[in-house]
SENULUM-774480 format. One record per residue: residue number from 1; residue in three letters; x, y, z of N, C-alpha, C in turn. Coordinates in nm, 3 decimals. Layout:
N
NUM ALA X Y Z X Y Z X Y Z
...
# end
This chain:
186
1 UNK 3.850 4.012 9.232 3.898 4.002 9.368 3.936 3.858 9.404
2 UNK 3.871 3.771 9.368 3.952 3.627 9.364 3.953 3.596 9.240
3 UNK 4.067 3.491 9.302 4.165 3.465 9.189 4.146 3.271 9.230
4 UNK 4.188 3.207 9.114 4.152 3.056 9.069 4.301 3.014 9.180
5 UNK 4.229 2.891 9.194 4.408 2.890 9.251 4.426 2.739 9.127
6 UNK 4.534 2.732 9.088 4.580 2.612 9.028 4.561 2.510 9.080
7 UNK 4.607 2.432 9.152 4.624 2.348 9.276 4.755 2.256 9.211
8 UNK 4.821 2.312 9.192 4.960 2.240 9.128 5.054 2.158 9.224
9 UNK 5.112 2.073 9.259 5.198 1.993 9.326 5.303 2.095 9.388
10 UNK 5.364 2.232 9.360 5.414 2.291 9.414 5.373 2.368 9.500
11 UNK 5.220 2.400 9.477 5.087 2.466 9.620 5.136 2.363 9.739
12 UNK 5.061 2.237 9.703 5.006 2.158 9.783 5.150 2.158 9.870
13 UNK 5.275 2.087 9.801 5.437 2.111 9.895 5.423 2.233 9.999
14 UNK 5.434 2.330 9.922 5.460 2.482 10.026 5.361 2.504 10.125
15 UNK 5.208 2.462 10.100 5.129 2.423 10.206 5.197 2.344 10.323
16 UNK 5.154 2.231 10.304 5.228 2.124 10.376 5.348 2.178 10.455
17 UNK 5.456 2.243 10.378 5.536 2.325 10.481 5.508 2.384 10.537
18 UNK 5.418 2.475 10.498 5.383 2.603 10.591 5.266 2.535 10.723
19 UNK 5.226 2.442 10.693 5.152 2.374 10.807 5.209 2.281 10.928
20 UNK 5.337 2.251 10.819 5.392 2.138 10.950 5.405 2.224 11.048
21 UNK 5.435 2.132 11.164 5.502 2.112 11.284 5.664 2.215 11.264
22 UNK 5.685 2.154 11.171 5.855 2.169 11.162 5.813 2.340 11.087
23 UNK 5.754 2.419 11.095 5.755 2.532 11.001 5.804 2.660 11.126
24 UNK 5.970 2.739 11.114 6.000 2.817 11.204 5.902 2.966 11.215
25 UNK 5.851 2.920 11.318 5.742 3.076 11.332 5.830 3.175 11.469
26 UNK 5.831 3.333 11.405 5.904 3.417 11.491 5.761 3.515 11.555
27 UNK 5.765 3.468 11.680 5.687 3.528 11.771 5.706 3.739 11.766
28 UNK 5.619 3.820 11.724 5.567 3.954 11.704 5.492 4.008 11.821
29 UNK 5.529 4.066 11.951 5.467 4.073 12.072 5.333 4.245 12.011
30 UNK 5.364 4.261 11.881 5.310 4.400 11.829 5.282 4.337 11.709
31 UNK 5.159 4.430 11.656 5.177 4.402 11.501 5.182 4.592 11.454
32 UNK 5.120 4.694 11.552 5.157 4.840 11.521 5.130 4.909 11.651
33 UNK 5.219 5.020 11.692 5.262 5.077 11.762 5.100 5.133 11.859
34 UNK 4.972 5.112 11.766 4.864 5.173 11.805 4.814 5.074 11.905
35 UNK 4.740 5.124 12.048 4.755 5.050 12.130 4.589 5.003 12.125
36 UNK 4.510 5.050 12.053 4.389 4.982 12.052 4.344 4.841 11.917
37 UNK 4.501 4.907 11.849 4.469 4.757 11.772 4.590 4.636 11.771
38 UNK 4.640 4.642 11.900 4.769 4.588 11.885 4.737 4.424 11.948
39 UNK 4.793 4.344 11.894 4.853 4.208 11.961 4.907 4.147 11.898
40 UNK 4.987 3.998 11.955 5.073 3.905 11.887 5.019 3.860 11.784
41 UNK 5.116 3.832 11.723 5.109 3.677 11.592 5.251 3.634 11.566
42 UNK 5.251 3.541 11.481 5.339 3.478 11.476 5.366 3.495 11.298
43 UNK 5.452 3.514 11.235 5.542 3.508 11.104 5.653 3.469 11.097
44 UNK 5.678 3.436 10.935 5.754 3.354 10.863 5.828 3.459 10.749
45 UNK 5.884 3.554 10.778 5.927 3.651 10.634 6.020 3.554 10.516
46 UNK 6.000 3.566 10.376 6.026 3.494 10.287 6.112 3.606 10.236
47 UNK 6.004 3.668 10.165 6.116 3.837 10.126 6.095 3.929 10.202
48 UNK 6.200 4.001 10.280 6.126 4.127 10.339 6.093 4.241 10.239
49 UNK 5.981 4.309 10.292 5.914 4.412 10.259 5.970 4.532 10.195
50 UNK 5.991 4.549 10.075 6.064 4.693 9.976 5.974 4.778 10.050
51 UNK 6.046 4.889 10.052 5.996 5.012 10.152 5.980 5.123 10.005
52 UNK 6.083 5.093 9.888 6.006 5.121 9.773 5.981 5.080 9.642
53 UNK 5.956 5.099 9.548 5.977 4.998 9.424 6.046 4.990 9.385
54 UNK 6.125 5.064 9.370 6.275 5.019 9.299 6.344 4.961 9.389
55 UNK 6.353 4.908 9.527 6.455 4.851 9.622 6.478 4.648 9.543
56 UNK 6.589 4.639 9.541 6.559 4.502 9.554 6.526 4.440 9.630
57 UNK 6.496 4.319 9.569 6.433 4.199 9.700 6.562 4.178 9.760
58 UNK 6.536 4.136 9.887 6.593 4.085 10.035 6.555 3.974 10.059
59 UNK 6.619 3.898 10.057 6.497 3.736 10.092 6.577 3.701 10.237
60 UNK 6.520 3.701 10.282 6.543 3.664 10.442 6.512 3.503 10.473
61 UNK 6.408 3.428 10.359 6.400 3.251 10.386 6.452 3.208 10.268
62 UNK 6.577 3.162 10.224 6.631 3.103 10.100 6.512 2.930 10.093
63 UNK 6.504 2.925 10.212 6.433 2.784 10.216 6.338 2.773 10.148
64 UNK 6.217 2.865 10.158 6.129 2.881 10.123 6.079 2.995 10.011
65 UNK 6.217 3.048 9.964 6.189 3.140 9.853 6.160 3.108 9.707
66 UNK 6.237 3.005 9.672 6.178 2.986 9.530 6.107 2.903 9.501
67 UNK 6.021 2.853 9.567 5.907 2.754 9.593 5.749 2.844 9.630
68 UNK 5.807 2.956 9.696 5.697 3.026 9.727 5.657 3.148 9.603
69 UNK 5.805 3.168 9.506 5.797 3.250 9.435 5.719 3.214 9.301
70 UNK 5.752 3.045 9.289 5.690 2.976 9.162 5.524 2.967 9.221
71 UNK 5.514 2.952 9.336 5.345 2.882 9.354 5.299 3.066 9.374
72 UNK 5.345 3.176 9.401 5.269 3.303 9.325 5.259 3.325 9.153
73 UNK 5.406 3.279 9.103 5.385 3.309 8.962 5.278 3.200 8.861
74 UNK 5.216 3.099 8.933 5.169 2.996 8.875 5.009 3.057 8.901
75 UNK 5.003 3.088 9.062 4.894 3.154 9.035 4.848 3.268 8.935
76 UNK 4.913 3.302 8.975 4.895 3.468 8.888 4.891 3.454 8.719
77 UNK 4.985 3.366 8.670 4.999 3.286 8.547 4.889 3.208 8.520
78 UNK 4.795 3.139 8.563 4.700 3.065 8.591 4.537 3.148 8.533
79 UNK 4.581 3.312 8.626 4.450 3.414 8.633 4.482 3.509 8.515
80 UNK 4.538 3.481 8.460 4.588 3.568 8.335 4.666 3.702 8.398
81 UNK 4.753 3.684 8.457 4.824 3.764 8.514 4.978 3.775 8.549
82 UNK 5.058 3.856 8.472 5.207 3.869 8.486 5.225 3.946 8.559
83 UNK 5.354 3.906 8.653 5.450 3.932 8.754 5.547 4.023 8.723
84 UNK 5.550 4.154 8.778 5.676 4.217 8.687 5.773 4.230 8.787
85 UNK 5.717 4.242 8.931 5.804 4.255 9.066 5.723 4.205 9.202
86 UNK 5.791 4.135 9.248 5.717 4.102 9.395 5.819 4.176 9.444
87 UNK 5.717 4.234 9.592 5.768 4.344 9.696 5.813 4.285 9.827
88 UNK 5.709 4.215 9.797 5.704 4.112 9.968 5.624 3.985 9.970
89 UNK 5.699 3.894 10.052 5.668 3.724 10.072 5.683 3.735 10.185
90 UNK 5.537 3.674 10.295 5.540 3.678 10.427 5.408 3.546 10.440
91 UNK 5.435 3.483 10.560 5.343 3.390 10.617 5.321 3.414 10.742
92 UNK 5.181 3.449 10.740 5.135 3.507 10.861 4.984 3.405 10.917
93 UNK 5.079 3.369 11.086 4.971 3.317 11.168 4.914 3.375 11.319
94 UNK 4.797 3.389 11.295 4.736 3.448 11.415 4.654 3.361 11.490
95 UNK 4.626 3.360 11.631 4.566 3.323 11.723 4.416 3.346 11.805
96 UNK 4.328 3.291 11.823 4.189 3.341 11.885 4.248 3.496 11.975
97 UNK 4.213 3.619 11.953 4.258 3.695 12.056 4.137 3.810 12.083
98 UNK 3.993 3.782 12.008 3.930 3.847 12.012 3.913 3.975 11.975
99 UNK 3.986 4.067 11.912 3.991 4.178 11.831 4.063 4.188 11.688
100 UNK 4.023 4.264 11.679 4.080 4.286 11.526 4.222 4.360 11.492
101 UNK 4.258 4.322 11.387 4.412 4.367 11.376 4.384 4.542 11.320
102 UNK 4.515 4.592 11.312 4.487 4.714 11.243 4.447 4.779 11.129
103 UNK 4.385 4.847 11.036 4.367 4.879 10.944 4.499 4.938 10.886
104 UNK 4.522 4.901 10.757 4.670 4.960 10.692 4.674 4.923 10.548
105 UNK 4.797 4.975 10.534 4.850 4.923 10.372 4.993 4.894 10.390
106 UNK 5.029 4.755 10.349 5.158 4.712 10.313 5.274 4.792 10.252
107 UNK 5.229 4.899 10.188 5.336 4.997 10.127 5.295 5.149 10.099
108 UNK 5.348 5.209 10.097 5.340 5.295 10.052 5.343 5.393 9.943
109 UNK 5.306 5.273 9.822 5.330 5.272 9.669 5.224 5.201 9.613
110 UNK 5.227 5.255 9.510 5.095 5.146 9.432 5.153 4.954 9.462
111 UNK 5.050 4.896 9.437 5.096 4.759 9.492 4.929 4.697 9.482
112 UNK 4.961 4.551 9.467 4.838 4.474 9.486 4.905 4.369 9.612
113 UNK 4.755 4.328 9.658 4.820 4.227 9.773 4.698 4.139 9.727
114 UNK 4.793 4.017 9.734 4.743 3.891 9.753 4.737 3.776 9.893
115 UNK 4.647 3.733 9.885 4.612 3.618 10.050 4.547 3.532 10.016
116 UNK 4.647 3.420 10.040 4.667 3.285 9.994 4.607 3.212 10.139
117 UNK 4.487 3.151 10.148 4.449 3.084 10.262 4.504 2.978 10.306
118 UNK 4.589 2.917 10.361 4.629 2.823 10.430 4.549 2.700 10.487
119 UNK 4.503 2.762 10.617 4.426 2.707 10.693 4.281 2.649 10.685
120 UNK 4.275 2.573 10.777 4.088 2.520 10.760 3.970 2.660 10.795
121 UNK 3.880 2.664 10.736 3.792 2.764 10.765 3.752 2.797 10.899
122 UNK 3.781 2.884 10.965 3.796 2.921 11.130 3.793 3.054 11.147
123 UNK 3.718 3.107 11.066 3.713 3.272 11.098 3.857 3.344 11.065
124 UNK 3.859 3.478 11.113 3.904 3.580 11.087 3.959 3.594 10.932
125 UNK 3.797 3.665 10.923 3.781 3.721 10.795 3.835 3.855 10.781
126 UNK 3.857 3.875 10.654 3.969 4.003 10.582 3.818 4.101 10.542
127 UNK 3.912 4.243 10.640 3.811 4.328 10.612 3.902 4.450 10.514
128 UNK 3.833 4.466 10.383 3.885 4.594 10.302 3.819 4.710 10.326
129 UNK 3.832 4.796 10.338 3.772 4.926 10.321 3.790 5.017 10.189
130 UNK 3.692 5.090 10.195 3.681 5.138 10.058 3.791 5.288 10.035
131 UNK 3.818 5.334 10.145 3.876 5.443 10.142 4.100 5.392 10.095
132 UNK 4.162 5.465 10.025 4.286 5.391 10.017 4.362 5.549 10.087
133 UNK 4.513 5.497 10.087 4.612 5.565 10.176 4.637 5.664 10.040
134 UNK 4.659 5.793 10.122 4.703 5.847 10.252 4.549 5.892 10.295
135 UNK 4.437 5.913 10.199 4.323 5.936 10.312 4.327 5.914 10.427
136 UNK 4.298 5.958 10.544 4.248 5.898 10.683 4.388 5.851 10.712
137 UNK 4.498 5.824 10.724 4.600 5.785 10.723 4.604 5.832 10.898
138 UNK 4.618 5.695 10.953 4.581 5.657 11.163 4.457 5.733 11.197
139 UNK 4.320 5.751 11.113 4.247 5.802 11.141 4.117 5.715 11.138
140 UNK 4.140 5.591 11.185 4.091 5.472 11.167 3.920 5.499 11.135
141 UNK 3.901 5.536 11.280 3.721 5.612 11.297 3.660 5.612 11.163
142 UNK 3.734 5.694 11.077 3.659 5.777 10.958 3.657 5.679 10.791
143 UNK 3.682 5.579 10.846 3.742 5.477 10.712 3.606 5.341 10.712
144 UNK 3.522 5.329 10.607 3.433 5.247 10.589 3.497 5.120 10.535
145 UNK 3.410 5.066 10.595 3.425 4.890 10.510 3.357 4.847 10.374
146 UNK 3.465 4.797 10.296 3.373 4.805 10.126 3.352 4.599 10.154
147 UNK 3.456 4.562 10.170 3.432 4.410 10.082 3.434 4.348 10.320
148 UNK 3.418 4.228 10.313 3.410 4.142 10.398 3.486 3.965 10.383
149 UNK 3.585 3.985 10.362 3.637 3.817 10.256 3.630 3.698 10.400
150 UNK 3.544 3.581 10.400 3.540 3.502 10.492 3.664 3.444 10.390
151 UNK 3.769 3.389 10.513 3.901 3.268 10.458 3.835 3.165 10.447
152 UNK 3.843 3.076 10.301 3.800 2.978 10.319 3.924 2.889 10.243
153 UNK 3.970 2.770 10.315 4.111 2.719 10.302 4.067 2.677 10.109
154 UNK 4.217 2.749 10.055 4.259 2.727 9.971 4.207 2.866 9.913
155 UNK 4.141 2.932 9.909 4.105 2.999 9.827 4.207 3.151 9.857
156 UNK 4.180 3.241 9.737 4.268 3.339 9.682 4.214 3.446 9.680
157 UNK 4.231 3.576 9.761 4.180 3.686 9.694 4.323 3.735 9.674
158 UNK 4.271 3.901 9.558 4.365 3.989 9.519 4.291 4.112 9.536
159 UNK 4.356 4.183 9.565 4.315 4.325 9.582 4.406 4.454 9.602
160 UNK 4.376 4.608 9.536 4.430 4.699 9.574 4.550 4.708 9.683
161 UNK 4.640 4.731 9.697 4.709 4.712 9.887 4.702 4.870 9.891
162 UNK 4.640 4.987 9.813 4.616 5.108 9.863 4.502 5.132 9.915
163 UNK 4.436 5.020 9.955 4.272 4.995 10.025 4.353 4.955 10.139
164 UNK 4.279 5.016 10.257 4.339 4.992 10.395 4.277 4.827 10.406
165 UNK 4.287 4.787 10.510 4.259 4.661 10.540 4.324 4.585 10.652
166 UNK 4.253 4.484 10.704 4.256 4.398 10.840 4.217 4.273 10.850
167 UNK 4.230 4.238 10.967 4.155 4.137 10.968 4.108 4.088 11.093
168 UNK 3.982 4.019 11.134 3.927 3.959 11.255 4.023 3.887 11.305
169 UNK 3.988 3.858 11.477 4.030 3.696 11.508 3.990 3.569 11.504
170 UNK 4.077 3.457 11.452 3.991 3.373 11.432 3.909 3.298 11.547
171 UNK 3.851 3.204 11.529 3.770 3.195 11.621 3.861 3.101 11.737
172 UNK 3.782 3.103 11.827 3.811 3.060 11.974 3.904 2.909 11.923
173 UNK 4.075 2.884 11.963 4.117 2.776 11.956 4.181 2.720 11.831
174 UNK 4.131 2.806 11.732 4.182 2.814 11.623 4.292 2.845 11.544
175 UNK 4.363 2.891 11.429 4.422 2.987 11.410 4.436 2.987 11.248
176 UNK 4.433 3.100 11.202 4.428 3.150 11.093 4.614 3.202 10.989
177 UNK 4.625 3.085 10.913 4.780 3.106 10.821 4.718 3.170 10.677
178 UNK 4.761 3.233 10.628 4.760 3.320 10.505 4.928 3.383 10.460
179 UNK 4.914 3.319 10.342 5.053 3.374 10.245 5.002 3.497 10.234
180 UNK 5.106 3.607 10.260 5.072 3.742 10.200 5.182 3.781 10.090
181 UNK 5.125 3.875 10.002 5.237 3.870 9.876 5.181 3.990 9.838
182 UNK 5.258 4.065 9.788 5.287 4.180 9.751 5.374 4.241 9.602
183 UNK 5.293 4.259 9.500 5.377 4.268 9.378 5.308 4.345 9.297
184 UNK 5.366 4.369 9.120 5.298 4.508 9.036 5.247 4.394 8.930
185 UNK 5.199 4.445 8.877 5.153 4.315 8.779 5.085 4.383 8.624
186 UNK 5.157 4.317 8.521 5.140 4.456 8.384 5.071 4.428 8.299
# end
């Protein structure tokens, strides 16, 4: 479930971007249509999201695409792990808002997801559940929690993306950036 991170000169760059000042964040007044787990955040789409595996990539940030694509393959290269397709490249920042985001899965296909910590340690920790999709599928109630991942900056988990999953808010004043990435790996 975690993974080493390298700490290679091309991390530390794409960090640094993704932290400046200067990094364009597109305000999300929703993150899902469900009204007990809904609120803002703010993202950065790199590739948008294949709806299936065979779709090609879409890269929606040329800026930030092949910089973000080498500091996944270095990781993953790093953990003894080959890349056969990434699905999705997204940078996602959230705000103190006191609830938790929704439980879900990034696709609707086999897939692993990876979350690349950004930020300084400030809460909103990643909750997995043990149950994966289509079980329980918007049947939130009935879906247990297996793992609990506190973010702690720099560090890497990997996991299932057919395990539902969420995440807390971070704490009061804070805010919580995580690379999310999405790919098959052989």
């Amino acid at each position: 479930m975690n993974l080493s991170n390298p700490f290679t000169e091309e991390y530390f760059e794409l960090k640094q971007m993704v932290l400046s000042s200067d990094m364009p964040w597109f305000f999300h007044d929703t993150t899902v249509q469900h009204d007990k787990y809904n609120f803002p955040f703010y993202s950065h789409v790199v590739q948008e999201r294949c709806k299936k595996p065979d779709d090609n990539p879409v890269v929606k940030s040329p800026h930030f695409y092949e910089l973000s694509v080498k500091v996944v393959n270095q990781i993953l290269e790093f953990n003894n792990y080959k890349c056969s397709k990434i699905y999705r490249i997204n940078f996602n920042a959230t705000q103190s808002n006191l609830t938790t985001s929704s439980p879900h899965v990034d696709h609707f296909f086999s897939h692993k997801v990876m979350l690349v910590y950004f930020s300084k340690n400030c809460g909103g920790e990643t909750l997995i559940f043990a149950e994966e999709y289509p079980k329980y599928f918007n049947q939130y109630d009935k879906i247990t929690l297996k793992h609990v991942v506190s973010p702690v900056e720099d560090s890497i988990i990997e996991f299932n993306g057919l395990n539902y999953h969420c995440h807390s808010s971070p704490s009061v004043g804070n805010r919580r950036v995580v690379m999310v990435v999405t790919y098959e790996c052989t």
